[in-house]
RODO-2510 file (C-alpha; in nm, 4 decimals, decimal comma):
residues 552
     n   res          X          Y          Z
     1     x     5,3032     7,8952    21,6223
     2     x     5,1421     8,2035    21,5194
     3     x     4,9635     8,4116    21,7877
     4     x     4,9631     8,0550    22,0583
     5     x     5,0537     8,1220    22,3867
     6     x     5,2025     7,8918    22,6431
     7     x     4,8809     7,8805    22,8128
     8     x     4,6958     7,8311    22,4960
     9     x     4,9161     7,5386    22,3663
    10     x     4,8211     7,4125    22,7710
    11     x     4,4469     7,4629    22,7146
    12     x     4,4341     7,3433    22,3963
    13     x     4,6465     7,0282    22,3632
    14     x     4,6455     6,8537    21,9685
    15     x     4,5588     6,5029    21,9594
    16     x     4,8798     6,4536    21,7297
    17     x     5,1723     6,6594    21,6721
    18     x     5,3720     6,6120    21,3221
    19     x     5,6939     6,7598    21,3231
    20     x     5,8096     6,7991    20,9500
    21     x     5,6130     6,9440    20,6696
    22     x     5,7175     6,7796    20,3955
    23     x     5,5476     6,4879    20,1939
    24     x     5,5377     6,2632    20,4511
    25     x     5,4177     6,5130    20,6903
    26     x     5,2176     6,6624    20,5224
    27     x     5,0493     6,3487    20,4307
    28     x     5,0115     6,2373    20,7660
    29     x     4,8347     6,5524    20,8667
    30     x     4,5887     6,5440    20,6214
    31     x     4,4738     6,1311    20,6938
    32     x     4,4702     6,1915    21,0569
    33     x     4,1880     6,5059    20,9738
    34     x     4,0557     6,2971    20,6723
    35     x     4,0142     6,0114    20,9786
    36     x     3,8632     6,2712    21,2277
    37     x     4,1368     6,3289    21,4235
    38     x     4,3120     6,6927    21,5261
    39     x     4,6314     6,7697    21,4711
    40     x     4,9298     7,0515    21,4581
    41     x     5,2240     7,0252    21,2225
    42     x     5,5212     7,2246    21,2783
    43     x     5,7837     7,2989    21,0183
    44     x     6,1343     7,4935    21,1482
    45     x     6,1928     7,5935    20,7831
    46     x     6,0655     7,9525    20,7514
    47     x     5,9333     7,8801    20,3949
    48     x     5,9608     7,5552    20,1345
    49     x     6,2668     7,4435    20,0136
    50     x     6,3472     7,4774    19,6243
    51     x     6,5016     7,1946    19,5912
    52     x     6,3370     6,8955    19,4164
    53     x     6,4896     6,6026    19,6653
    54     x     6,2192     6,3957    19,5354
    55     x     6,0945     6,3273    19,1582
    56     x     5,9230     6,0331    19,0848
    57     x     5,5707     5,8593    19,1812
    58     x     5,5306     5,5414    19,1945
    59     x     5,1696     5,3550    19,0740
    60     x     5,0890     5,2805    19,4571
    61     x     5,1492     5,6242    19,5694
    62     x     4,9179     5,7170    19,2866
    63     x     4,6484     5,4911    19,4215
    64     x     4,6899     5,6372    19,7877
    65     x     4,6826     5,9773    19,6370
    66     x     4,3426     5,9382    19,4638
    67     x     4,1699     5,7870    19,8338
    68     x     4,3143     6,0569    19,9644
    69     x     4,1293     6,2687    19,6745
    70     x     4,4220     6,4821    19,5156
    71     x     4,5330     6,2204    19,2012
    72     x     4,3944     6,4689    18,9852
    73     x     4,5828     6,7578    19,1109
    74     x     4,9011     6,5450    19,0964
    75     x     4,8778     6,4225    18,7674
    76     x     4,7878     6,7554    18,5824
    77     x     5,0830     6,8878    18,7460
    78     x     5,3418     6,5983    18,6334
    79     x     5,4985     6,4172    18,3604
    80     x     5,4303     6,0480    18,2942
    81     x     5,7384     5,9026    18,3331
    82     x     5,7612     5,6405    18,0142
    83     x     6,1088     5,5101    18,0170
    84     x     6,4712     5,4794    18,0145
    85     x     6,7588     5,6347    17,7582
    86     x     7,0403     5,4585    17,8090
    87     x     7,3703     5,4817    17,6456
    88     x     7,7192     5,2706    17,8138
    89     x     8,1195     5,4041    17,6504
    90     x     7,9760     5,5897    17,3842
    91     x     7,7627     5,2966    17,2646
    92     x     7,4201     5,3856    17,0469
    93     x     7,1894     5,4998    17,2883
    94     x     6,8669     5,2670    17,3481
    95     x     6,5140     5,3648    17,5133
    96     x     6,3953     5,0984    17,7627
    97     x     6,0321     5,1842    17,7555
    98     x     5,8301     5,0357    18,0783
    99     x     5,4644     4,8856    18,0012
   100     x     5,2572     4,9035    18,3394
   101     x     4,9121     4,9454    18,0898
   102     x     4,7725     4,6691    18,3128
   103     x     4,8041     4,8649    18,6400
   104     x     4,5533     5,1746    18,7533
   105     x     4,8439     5,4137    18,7326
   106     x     5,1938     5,4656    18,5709
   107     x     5,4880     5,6179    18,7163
   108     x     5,4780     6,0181    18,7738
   109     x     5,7079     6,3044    18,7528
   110     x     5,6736     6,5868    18,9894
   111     x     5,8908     6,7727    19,1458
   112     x     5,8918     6,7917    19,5301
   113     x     5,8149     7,1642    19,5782
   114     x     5,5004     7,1037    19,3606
   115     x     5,3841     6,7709    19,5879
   116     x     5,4361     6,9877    19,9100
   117     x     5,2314     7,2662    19,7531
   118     x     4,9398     7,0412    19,6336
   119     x     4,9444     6,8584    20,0036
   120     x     4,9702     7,1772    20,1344
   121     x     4,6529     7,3224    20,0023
   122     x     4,5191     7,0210    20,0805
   123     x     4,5415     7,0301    20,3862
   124     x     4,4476     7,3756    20,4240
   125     x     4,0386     7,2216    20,3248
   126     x     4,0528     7,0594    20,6591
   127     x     4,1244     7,4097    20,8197
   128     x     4,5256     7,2676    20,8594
   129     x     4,7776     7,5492    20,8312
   130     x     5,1951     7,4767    20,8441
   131     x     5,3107     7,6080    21,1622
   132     x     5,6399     7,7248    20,9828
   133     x     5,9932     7,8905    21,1626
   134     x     5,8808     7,6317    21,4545
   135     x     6,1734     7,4558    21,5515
   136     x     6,1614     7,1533    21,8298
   137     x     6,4199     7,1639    22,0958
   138     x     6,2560     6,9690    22,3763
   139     x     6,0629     6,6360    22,3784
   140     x     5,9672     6,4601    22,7048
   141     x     5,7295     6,1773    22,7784
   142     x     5,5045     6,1217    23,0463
   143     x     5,2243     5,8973    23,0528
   144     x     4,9855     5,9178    22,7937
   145     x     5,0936     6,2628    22,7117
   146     x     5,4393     6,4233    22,4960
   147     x     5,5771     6,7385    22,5941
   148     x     5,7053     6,9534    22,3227
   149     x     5,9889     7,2550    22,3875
   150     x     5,9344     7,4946    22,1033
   151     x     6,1247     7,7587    21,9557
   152     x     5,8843     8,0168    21,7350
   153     x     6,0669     8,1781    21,4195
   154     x     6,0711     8,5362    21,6347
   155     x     6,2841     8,3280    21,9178
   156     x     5,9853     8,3524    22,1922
   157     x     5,9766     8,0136    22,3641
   158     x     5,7138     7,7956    22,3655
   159     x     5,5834     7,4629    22,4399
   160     x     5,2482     7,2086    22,3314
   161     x     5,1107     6,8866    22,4400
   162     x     4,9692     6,5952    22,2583
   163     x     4,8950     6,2398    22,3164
   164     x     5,0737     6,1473    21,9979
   165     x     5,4190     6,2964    21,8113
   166     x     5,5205     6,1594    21,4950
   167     x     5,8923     6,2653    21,3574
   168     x     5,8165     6,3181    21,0050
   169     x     6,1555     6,5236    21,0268
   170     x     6,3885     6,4171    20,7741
   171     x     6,7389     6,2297    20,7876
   172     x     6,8645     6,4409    21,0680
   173     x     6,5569     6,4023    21,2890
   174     x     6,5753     6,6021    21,6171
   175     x     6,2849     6,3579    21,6994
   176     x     6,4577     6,0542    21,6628
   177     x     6,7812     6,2066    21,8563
   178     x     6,5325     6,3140    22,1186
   179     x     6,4263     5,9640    22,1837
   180     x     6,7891     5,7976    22,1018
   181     x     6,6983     5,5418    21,8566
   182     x     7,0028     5,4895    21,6761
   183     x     7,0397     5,5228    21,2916
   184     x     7,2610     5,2489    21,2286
   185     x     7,4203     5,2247    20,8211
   186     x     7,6599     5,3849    20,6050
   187     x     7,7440     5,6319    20,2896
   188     x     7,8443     5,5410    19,9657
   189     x     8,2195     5,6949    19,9769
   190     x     8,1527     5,9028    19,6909
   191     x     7,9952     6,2391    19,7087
   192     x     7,7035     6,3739    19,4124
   193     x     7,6016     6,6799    19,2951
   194     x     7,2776     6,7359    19,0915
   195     x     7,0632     7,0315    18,9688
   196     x     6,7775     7,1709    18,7930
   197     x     6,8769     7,3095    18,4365
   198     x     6,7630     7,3334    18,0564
   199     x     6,9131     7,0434    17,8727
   200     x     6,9571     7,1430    17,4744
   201     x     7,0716     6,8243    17,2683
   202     x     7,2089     6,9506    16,9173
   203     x     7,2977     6,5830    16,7912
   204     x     7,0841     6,2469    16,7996
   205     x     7,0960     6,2140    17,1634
   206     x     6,7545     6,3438    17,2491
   207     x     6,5086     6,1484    17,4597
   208     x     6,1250     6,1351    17,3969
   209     x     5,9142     6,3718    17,6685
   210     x     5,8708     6,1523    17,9381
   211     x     6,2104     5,9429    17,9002
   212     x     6,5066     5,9806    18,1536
   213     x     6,8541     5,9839    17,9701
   214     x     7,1243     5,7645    18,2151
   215     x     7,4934     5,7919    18,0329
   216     x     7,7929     5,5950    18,1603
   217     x     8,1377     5,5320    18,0903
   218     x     8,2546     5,2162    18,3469
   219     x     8,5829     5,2624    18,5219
   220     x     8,7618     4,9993    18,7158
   221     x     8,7371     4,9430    19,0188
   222     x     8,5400     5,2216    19,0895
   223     x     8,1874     5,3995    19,0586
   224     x     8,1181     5,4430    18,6759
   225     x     8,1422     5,8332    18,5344
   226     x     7,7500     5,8835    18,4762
   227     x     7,5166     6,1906    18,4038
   228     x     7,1496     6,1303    18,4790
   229     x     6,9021     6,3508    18,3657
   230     x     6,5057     6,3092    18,4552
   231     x     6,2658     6,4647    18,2918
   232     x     6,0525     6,7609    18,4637
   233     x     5,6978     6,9042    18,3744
   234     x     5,8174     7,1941    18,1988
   235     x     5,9315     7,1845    17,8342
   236     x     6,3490     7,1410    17,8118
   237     x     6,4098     7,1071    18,1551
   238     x     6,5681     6,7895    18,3886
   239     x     6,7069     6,7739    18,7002
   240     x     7,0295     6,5749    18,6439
   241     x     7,2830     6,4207    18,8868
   242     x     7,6146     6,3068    18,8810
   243     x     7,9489     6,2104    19,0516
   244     x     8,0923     6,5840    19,2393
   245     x     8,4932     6,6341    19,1120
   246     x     8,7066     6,6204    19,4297
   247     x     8,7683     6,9599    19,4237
   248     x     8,3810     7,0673    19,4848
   249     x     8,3461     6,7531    19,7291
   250     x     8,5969     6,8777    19,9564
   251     x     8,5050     7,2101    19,9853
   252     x     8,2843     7,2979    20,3224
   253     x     8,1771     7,0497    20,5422
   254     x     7,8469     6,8953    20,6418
   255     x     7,6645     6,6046    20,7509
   256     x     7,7123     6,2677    20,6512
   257     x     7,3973     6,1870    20,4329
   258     x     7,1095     6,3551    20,2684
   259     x     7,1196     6,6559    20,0537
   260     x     7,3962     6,9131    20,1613
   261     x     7,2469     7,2421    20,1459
   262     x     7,4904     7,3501    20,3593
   263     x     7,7996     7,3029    20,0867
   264     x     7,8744     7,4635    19,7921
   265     x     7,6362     7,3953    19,5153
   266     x     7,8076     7,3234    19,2077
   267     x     7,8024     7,5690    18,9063
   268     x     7,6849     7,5694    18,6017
   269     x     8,0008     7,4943    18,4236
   270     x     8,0590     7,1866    18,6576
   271     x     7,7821     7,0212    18,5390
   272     x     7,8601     7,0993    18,1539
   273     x     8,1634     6,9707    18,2107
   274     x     8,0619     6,6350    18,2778
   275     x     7,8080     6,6142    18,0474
   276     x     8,0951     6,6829    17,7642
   277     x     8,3129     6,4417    17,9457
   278     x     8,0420     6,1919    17,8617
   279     x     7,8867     6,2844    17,5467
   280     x     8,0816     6,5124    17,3230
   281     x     7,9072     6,8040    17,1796
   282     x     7,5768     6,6418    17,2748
   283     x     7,3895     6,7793    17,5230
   284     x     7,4077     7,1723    17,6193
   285     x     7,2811     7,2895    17,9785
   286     x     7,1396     7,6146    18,0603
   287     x     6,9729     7,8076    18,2885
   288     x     7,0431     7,6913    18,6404
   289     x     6,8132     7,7307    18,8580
   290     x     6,9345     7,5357    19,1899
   291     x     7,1720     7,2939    19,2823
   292     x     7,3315     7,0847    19,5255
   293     x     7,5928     6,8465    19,6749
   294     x     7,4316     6,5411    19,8301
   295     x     7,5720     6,1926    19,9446
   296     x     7,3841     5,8360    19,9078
   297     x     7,3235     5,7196    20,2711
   298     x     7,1537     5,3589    20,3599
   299     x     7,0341     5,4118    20,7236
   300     x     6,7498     5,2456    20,8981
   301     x     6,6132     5,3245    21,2857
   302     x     6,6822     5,0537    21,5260
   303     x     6,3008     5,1336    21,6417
   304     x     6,0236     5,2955    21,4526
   305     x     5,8345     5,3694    21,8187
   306     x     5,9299     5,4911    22,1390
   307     x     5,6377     5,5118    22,3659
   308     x     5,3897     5,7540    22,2410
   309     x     5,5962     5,9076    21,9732
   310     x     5,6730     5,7549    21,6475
   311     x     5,9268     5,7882    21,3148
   312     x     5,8255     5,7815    20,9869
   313     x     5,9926     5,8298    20,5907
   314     x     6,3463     5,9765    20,6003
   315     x     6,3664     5,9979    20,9807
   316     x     6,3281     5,6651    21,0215
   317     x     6,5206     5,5218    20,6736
   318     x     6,7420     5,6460    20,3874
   319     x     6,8742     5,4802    20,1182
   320     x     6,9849     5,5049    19,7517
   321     x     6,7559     5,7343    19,5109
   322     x     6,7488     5,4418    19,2801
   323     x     6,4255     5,3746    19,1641
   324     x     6,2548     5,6862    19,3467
   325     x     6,1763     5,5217    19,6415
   326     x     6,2447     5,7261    19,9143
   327     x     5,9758     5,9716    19,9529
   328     x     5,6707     5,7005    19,8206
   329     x     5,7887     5,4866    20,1227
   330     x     5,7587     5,7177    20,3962
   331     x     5,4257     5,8683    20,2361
   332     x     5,3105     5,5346    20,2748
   333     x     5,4340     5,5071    20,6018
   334     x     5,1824     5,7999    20,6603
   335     x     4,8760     5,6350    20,4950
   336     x     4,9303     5,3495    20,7330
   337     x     4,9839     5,4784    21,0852
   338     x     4,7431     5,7631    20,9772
   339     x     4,4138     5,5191    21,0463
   340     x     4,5871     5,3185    21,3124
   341     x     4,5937     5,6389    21,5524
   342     x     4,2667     5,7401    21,4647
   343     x     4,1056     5,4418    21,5612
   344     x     4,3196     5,4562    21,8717
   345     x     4,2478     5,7733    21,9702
   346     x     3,8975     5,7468    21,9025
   347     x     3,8643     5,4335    22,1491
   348     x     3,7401     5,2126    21,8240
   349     x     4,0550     5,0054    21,9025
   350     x     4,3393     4,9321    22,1689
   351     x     4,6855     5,0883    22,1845
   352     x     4,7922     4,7483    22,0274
   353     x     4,6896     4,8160    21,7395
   354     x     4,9686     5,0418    21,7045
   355     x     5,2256     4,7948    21,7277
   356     x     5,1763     4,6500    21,4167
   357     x     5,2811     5,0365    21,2023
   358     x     5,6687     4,9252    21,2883
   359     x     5,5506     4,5371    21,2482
   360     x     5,4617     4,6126    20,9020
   361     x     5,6547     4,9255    20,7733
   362     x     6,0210     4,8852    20,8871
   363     x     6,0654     4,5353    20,6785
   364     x     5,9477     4,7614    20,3769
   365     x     6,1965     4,9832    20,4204
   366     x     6,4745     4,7099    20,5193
   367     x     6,3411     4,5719    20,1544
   368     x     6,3763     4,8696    19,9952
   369     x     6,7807     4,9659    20,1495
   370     x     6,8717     4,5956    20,0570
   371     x     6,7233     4,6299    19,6966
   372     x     6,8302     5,0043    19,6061
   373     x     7,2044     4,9057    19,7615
   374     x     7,2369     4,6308    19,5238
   375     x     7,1096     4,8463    19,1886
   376     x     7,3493     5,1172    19,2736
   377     x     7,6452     4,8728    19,3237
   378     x     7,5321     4,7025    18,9729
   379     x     7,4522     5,0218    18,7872
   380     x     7,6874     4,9538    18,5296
   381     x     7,6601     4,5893    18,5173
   382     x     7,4653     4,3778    18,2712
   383     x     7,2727     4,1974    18,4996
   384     x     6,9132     4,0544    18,3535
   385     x     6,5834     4,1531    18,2221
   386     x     6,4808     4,4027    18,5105
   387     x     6,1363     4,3373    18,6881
   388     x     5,8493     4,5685    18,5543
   389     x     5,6909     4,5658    18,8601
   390     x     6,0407     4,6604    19,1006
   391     x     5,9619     5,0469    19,1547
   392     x     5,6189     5,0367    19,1205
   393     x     5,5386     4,9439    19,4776
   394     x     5,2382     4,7858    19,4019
   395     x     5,3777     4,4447    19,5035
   396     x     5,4449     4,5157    19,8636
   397     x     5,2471     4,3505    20,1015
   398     x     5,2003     4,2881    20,4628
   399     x     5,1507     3,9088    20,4482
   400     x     5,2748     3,7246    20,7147
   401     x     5,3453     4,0259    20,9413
   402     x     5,1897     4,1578    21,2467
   403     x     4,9189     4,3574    21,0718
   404     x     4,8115     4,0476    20,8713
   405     x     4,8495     3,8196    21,1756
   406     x     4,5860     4,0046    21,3269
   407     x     4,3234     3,8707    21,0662
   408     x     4,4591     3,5469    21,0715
   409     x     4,5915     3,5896    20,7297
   410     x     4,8668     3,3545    20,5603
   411     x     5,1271     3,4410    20,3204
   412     x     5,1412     3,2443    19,9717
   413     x     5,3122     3,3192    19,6594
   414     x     5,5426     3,6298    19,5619
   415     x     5,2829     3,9138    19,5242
   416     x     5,2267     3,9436    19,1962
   417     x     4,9135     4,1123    19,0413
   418     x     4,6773     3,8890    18,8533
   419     x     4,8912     3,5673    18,9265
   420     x     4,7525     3,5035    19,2165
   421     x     4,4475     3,5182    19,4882
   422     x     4,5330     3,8010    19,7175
   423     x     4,5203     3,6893    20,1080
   424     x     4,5041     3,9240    20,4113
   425     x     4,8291     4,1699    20,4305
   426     x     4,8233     4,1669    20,0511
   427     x     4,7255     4,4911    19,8407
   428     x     4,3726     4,5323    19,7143
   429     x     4,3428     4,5147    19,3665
   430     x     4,1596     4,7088    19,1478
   431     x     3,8211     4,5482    18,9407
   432     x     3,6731     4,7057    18,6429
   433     x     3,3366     4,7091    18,4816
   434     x     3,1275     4,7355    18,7669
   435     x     2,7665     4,8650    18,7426
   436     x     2,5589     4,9836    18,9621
   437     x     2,1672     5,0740    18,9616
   438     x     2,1091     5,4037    18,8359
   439     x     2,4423     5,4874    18,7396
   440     x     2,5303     5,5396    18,4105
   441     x     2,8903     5,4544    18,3591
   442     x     3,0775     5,1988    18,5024
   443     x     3,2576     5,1748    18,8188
   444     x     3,6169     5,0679    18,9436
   445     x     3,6466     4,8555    19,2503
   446     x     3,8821     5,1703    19,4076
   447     x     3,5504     5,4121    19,3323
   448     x     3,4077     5,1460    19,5843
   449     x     3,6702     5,1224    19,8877
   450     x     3,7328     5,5271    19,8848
   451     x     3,7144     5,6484    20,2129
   452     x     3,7813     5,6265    20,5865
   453     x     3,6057     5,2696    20,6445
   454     x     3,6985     4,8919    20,6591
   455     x     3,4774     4,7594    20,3446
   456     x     3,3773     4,4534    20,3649
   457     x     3,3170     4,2949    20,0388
   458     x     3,0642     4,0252    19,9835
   459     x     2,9815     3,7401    19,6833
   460     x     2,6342     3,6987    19,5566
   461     x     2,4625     3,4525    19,3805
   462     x     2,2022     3,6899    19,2712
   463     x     1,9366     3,5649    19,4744
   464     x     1,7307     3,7624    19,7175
   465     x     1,8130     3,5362    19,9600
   466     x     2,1783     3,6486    19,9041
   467     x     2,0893     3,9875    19,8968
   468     x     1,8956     3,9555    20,2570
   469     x     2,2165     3,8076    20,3914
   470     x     2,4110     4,0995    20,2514
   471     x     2,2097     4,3313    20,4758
   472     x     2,2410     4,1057    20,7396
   473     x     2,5904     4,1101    20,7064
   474     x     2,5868     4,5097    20,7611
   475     x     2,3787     4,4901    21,0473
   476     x     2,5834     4,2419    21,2589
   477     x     2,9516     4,4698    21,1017
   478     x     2,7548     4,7712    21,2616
   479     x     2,7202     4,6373    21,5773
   480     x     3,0551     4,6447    21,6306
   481     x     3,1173     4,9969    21,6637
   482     x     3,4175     5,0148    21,4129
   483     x     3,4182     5,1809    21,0713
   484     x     3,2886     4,9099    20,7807
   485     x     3,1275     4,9484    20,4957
   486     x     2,9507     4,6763    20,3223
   487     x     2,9678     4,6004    19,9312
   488     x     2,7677     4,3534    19,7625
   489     x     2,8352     4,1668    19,4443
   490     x     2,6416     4,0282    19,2122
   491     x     2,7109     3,8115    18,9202
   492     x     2,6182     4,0342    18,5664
   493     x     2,2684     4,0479    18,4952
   494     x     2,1194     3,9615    18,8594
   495     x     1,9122     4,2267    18,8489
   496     x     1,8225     4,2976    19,2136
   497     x     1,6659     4,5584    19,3967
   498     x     1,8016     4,7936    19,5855
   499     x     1,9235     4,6814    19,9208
   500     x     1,9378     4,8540    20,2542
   501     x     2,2541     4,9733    20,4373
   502     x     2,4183     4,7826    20,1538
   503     x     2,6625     4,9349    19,8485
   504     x     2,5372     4,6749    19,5085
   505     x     2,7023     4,6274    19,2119
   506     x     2,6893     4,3666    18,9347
   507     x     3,0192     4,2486    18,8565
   508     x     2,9537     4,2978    18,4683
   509     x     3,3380     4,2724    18,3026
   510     x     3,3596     3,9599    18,5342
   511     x     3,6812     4,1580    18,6137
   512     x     3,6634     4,1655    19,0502
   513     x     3,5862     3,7687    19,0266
   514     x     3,9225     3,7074    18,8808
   515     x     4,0724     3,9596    19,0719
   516     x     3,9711     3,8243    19,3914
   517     x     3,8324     3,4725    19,3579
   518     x     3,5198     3,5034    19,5617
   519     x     3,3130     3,2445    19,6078
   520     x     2,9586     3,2918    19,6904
   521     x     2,8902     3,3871    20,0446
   522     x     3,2995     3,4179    20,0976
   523     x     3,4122     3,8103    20,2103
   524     x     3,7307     3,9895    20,1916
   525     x     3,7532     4,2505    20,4142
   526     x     3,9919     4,5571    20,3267
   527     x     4,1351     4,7867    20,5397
   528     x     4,1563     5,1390    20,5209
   529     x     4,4739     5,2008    20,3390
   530     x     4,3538     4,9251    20,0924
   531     x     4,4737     4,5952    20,2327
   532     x     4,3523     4,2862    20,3002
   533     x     4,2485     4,2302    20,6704
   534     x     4,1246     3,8885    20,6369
   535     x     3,8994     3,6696    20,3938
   536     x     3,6693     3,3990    20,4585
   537     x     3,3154     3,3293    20,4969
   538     x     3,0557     3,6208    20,5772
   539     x     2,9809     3,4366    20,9136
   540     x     3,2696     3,4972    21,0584
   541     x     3,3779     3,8112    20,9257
   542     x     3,2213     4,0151    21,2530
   543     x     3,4575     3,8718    21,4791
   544     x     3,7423     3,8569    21,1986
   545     x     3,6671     4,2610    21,1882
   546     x     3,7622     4,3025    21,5187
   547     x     4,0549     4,1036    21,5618
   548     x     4,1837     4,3291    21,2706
   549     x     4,2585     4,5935    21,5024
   550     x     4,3717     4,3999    21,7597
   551     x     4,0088     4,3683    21,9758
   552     x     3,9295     4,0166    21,8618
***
């Protein structure tokens, strides 16, 4: 809130208020500038937490984080995460390795400070500062415009206007109370503790850097006594959960789900002592540095939208940490609203368009509750060979929903990379191998859809004729008025000039022809958070553009 008056916040209304800085916020803030669009986001914690809620990234989020342009800040600040230690009643321990070679990224380990701090500074470049010790006490609709009641971290009232307000405020969302969207679920009955400690292991027990250690010992009829431990960047260290004794559980009181700050963390000796409860003389922890009580919640909003104000991550789902899902799905609940409101807001397409954020995002997250529920309840079963692919994200897709419906798209098959032609709602894939004129190494087909743009992508046959069509194809995209890109492709050794308006690369690996099946003169047309809008032939893809966001 800074030096802002109530007149100035009058004057000088945001197009978009974010309330929450965390991930998701923070992500949120920095598409909508990326997109063009202004925006304030408030935080009512005076400074960042400590505590790392949030651990793993998935491939996908990866992905989103390098159009976004901070993959390379991300990674050299994590651990790849390679695999699972896993040792049942005292049984030989064995390492599960996971082997996702074949996709553009593996799965990350940062810890959630870290993330905030990177997307922090990132957002800073757009000239984006945290509005921190800003609490929201007030929200009231009126039109086209959201009134926010403010409370400024030296008490002095205050309040701000926006068209938009998106409640990027965690589990206990005053947004989402504001608007009365119920949060319908429940709690696991048992209560966890977890912290961030050095891990010494003076027998055999010792995982590889970059493996997670999961012990159990299965109990009847109840949860199974486990001690988790995932790896963090620094040499030694983990953040490790477990079941809280009874004693600690009961202590203090709280709310009913998410991490309880607000009770007594557990000590260093409590976590030793289920560690030697569980492995004997094998693992030593040291050096606490935070910890805390938490319990596993599976809620989901009733709504993801109430007029002009919208939910997204943890204030609009929680559910099971299994698989370190939680924080990737609301980031990518950002990365797709994030373009949605800036085309809205910047009259490139109607208000409808904004229906299809809940169309598309709250089956997601009803996916990821119902999946996550069932892997915690079987976390000490046998069960089958686990899917590769589960946690990765890179599988979710849009087919068949109101986003896809748009384009006209159809749903076929179960998502799968490679096993399949991709249709409109489905994830973009990546291409290898592809050259371009005067460039000396090769390119990836995500070098090619970076940015802010639709991208239409058109087949050559390496003709000129083609390649006049190409531009034609720009020209007639252009016209009308949204966003698009165009990128050419032309079969390995072609050989064509340069074209006009046009983005040309020879498909030399052959790699984006099996990835996408184009035939010649056929165009797929990818949205801005890398999804398939539609695909079909380049004479229709002008009018297949606009019905994409809803004008057609």
């Amino acid at each position: 809130m800074g030096q802002r008056s109530g007149q100035d916040s009058a004057q000088a209304p945001a197009d978009v208020v974010v309330v929450g800085a965390g991930p998701v916020g923070l992500t949120l803030a920095a598409e909508l500038a990326r997109h063009g669009v202004r925006c304030r986001i408030l935080e009512k914690a005076a400074a960042p937490s400590i505590y790392c809620r949030a651990l793993g990234v998935t491939p996908r989020t990866l992905e989103v984080y390098e159009d976004m342009g901070v993959v390379r800040a991300m990674i050299d600040a994590g651990l790849w995460l390679d695999g699972l230690c896993l040792a049942v009643d005292g049984a030989p321990a064995r390492t599960i390795a996971t082997d996702l070679a074949d996709l553009p990224y593996g799965t990350l380990g940062i810890p959630q400070p870290v993330t905030e701090r990177i997307l922090t500074e990132h957002l800073a470049g757009f000239g984006i500062e945290v509005e921190r010790g800003v609490a929201v006490n007030g929200l009231v609709q009126a039109g086209e415009k959201v009134r926010l009641d403010l409370v400024g971290p030296d008490g002095r009232e205050d309040f701000a206007h926006a068209r938009f307000v998106v409640g990027c405020d965690g589990a206990h969302s005053f947004v989402r109370h504001a608007l009365g969207i119920p949060f319908e679920g429940d709690a696991f009955p048992y209560p966890f503790m977890l912290g961030d400690v050095h891990l010494a292991f003076p027998g055999d027990l010792k995982p590889a850097r970059g493996i997670a250690l999961r012990l159990m010992r299965l109990r009847e009829d109840t949860a199974p006594d486990l001690f988790i431990a995932i790896p963090l960047p620094e040499h030694g260290r983990y953040r490790v959960s477990m079941l809280a004794p009874e004693n600690l559980a009961s202590a203090g009181s709280g709310e009913t789900h998410g991490i309880q700050s607000e009770r007594p963390g557990p000590s260093l000796a409590d976590l030793q002592e289920v560690a030697d409860r569980i492995a004997p003389g094998q693992i030593i922890a040291s050096d606490l540095r935070w910890s805390s009580q938490f319990r596993i919640s599976m809620r989901l909003a009733a709504r993801y939208r109430e007029g002009q104000v919208f939910l997204a991550g943890d204030a609009s789902h929680i559910h099971p940490p299994t698989g370190g899902q939680g924080m990737n799905t609301g980031i990518h609940d950002a990365y797709n609203l994030a373009w949605k409101l800036a085309l809205v807001m910047r009259g490139k397409a109607p208000a409808s368009l904004l229906d299809s954020y809940e169309a598309e995002r709250r089956p997601v997250a009803e996916d990821v509750i119902a999946r996550t529920v069932a892997e915690s309840i079987n976390i000490g079963g046998s069960g089958g060979p686990r899917d590769r692919l589960a946690d990765t994200q890179i599988r979710v897709s849009y087919a068949g929903l109101a986003g896809a419906a748009l384009a006209g798209g159809a749903a076929t098959g179960d998502g799968l990379p490679g096993d399949r032609l991709p249709v409109a709602g489905d994830r973009a894939p990546d291409a290898s191998g592809l050259r371009r004129r005067g460039v000396g190494a090769p390119l990836r087909m995500f070098d090619l859809l970076r940015g802010t743009a639709f991208v239409a992508v058109l087949a050559l046959d390496g003709t000129l004729d083609a390649l006049s069509a190409a531009e034609a194809l720009g020209v007639r995209l252009s016209g009308t008025g949204l966003p698009v890109r165009v990128v050419a492709v032309a079969p390995a050794g072609a050989g064509l000039p340069d074209p006009c308006g046009v983005s040309l690369v020879e498909d030399e690996a052959g790699s984006l022809a099996a990835a996408y099946g184009l035939g010649v003169g056929e165009v797929v047309l990818v949205r801005p958070d890398g999804y398939l809008a539609w695909r079909g032939p380049a004479a229709e893809a002008g009018a297949a553009l606009r019905q994409a966001v809803g004008a057609g």
